[in-house]
LOKOLMI-566473 format. One record per atom (N, C-alpha, C): residue number from 1; x, y, z. Coordinates in Angstrom, 3 decimals, decimal comma. Layout:
BEGIN
@num NUM&px X&py Y&pz Z
...
end
This chain:
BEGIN
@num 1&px 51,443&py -127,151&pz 220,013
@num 1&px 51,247&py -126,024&pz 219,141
@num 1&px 50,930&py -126,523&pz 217,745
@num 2&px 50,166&py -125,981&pz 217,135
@num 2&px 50,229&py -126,155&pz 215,801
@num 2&px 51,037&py -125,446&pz 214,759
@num 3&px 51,056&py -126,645&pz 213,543
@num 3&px 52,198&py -126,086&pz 213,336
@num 3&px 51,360&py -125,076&pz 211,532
@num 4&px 49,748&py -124,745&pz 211,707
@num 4&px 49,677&py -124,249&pz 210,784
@num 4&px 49,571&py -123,161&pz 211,005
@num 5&px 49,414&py -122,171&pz 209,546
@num 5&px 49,465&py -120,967&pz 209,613
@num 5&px 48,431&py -119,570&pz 210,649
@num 6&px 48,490&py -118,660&pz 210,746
@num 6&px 47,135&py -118,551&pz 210,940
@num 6&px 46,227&py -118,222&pz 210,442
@num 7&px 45,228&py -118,546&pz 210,729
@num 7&px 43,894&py -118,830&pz 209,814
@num 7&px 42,773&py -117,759&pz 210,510
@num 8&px 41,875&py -117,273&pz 209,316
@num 8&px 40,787&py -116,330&pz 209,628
@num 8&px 40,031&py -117,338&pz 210,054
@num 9&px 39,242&py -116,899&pz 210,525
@num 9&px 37,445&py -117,296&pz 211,113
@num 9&px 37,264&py -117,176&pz 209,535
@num 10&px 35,820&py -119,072&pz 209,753
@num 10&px 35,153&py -118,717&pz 208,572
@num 10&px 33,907&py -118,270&pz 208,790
@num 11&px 33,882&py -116,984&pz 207,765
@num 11&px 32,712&py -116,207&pz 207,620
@num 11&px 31,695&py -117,025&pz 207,135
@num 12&px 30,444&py -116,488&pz 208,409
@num 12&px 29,192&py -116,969&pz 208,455
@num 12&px 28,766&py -116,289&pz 207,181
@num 13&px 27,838&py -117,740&pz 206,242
@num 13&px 27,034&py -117,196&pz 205,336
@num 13&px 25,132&py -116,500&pz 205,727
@num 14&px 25,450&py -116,257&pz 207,081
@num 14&px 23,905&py -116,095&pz 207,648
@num 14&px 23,410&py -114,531&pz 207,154
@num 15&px 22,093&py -114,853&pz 206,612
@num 15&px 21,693&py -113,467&pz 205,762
@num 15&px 21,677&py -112,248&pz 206,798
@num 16&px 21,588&py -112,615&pz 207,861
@num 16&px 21,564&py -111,240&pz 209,024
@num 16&px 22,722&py -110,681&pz 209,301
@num 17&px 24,102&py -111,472&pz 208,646
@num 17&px 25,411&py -110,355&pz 208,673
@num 17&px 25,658&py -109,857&pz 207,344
@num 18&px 25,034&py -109,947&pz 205,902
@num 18&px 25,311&py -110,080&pz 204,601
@num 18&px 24,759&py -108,298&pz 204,826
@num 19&px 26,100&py -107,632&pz 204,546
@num 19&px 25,904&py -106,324&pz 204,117
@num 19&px 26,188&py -105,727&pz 203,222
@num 20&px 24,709&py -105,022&pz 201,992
@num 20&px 24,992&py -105,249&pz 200,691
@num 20&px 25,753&py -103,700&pz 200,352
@num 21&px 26,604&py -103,835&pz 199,187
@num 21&px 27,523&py -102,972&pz 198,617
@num 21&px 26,680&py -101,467&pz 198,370
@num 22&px 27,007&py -100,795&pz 197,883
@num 22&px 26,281&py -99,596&pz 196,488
@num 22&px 25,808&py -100,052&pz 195,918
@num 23&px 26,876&py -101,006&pz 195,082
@num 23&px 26,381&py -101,161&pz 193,419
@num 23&px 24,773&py -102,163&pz 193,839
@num 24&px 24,899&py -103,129&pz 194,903
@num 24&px 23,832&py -104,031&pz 195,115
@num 24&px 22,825&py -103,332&pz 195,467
@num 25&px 22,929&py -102,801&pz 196,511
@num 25&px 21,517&py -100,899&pz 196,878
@num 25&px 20,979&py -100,781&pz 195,307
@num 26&px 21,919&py -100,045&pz 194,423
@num 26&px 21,467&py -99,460&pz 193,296
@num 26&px 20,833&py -100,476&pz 192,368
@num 27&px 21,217&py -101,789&pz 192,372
@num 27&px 20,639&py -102,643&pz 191,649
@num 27&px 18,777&py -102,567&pz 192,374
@num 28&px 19,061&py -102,879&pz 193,578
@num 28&px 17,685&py -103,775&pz 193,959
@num 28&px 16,696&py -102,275&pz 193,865
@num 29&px 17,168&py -100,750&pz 193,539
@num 29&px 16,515&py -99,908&pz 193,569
@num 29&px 15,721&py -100,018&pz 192,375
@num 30&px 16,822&py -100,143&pz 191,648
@num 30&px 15,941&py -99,934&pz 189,971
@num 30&px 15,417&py -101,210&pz 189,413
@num 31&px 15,370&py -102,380&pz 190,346
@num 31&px 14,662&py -103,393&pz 189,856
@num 31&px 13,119&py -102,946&pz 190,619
@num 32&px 13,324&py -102,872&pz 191,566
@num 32&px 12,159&py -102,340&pz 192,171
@num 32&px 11,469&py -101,102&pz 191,604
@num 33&px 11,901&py -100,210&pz 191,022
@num 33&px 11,258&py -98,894&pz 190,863
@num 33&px 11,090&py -99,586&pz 188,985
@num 34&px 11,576&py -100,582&pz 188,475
@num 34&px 11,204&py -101,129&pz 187,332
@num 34&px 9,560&py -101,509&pz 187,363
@num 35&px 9,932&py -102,838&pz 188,650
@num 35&px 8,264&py -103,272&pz 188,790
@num 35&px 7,232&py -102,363&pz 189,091
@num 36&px 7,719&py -101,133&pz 190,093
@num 36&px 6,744&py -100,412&pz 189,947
@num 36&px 5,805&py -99,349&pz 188,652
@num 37&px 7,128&py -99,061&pz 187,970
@num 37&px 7,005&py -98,488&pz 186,684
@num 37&px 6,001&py -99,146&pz 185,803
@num 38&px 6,050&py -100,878&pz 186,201
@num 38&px 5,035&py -101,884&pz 185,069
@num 38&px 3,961&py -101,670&pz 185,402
@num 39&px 3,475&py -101,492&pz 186,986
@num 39&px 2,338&py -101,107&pz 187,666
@num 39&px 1,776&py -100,074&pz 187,241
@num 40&px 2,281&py -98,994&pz 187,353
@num 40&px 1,384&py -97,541&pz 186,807
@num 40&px 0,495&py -97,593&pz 185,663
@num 41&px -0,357&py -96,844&pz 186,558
@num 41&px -1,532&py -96,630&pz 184,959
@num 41&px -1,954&py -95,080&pz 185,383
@num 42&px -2,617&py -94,191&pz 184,315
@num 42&px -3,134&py -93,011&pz 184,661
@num 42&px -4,477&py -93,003&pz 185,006
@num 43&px -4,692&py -92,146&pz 186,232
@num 43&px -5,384&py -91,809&pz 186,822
@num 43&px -6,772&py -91,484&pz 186,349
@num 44&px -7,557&py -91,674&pz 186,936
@num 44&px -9,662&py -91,585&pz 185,556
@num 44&px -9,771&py -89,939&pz 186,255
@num 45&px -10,595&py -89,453&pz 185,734
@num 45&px -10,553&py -87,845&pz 186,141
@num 45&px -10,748&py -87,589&pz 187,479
@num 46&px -11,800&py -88,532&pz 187,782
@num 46&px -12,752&py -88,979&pz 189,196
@num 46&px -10,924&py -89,046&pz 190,317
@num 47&px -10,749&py -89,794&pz 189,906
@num 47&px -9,409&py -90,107&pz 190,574
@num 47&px -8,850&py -88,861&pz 191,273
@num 48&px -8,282&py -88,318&pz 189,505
@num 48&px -7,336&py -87,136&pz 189,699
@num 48&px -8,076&py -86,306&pz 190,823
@num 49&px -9,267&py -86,104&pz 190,068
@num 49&px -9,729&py -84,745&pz 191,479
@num 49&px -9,796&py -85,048&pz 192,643
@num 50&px -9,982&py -85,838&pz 193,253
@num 50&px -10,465&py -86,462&pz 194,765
@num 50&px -8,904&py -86,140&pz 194,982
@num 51&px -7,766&py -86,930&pz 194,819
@num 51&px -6,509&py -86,693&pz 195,135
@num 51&px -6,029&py -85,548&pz 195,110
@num 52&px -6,448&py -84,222&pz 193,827
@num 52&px -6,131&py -82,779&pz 194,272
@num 52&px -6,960&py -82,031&pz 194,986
@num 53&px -7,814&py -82,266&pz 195,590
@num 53&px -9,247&py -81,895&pz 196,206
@num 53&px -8,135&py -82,194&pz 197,944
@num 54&px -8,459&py -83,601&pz 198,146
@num 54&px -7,253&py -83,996&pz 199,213
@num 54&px -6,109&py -83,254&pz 199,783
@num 55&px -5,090&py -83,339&pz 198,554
@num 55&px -3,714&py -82,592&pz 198,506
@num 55&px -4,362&py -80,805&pz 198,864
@num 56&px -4,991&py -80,585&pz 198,424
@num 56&px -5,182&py -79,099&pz 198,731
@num 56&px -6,096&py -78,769&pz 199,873
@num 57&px -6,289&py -79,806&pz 200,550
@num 57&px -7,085&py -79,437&pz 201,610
@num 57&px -5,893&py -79,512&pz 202,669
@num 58&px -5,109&py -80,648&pz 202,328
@num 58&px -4,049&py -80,944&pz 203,515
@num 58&px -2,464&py -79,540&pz 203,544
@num 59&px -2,469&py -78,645&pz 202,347
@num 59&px -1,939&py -77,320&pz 202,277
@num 59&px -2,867&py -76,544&pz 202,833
@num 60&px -3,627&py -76,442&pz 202,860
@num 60&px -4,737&py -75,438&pz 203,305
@num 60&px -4,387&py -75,666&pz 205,088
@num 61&px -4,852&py -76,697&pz 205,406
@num 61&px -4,467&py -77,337&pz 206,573
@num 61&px -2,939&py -76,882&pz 207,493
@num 62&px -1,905&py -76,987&pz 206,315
@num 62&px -0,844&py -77,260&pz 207,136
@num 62&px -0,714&py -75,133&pz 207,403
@num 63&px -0,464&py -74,779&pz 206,317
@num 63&px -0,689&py -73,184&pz 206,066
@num 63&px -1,442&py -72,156&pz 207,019
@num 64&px -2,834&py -73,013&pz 207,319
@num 64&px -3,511&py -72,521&pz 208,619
@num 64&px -2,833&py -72,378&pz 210,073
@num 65&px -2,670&py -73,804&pz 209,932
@num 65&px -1,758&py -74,254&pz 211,012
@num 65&px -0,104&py -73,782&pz 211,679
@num 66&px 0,609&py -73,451&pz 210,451
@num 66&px 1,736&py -72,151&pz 210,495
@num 66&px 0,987&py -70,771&pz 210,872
@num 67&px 0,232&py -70,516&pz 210,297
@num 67&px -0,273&py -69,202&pz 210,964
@num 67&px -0,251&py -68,754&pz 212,098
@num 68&px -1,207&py -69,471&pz 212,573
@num 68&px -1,726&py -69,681&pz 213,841
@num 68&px -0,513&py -69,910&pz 214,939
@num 69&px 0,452&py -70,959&pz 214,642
@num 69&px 1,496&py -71,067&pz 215,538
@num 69&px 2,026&py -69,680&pz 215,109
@num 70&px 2,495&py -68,931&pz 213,800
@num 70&px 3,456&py -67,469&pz 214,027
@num 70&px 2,613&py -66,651&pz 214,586
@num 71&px 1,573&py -66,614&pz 214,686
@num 71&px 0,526&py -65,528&pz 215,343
@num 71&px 0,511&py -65,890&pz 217,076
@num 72&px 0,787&py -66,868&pz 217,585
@num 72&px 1,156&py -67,211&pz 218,518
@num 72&px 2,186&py -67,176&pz 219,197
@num 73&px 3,340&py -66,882&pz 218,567
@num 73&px 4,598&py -66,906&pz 219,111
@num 73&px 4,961&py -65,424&pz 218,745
@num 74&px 4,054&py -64,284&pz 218,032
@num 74&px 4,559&py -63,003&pz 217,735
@num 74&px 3,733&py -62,308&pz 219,078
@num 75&px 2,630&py -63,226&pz 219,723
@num 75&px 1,829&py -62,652&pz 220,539
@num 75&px 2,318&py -62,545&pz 221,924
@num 76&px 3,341&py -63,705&pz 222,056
@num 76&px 4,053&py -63,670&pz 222,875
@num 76&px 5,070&py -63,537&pz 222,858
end
């Protein structure tokens, strides 16, 4: 028998069991949403419109598409 105490398992430093806290989440969020923040630039007009031209085709789209399914399911 031994005569030492008992002893934990030593914890593996392997990055595939390292499970990070809150506070570490919240860090790597706002470092990240930092770099992205450095990235941004505003949009050339050309830009803007193509992207609301887009966006409002894909409401138009989805809106149709509700219709059609409640007009379908009131029909039956």
């Amino acid at each position: 028998m031994d005569n030492q105490p008992n002893q934990q398992p030593q914890q593996n430093n392997n990055p595939q069991n390292f499970k990070p806290g809150p506070g570490t989440k919240m860090k790597s969020f706002f470092i990240q949403s930092k770099r992205v923040w450095h990235i941004l630039r505003k949009p050339s007009n050309e830009e803007f419109k193509s992207i609301a031209k887009i966006s409002a085709l894909g409401i138009v789209a989805l809106g149709l598409l509700g219709f059609i399914i409640a007009n379908i399911i009131t029909f039956l």
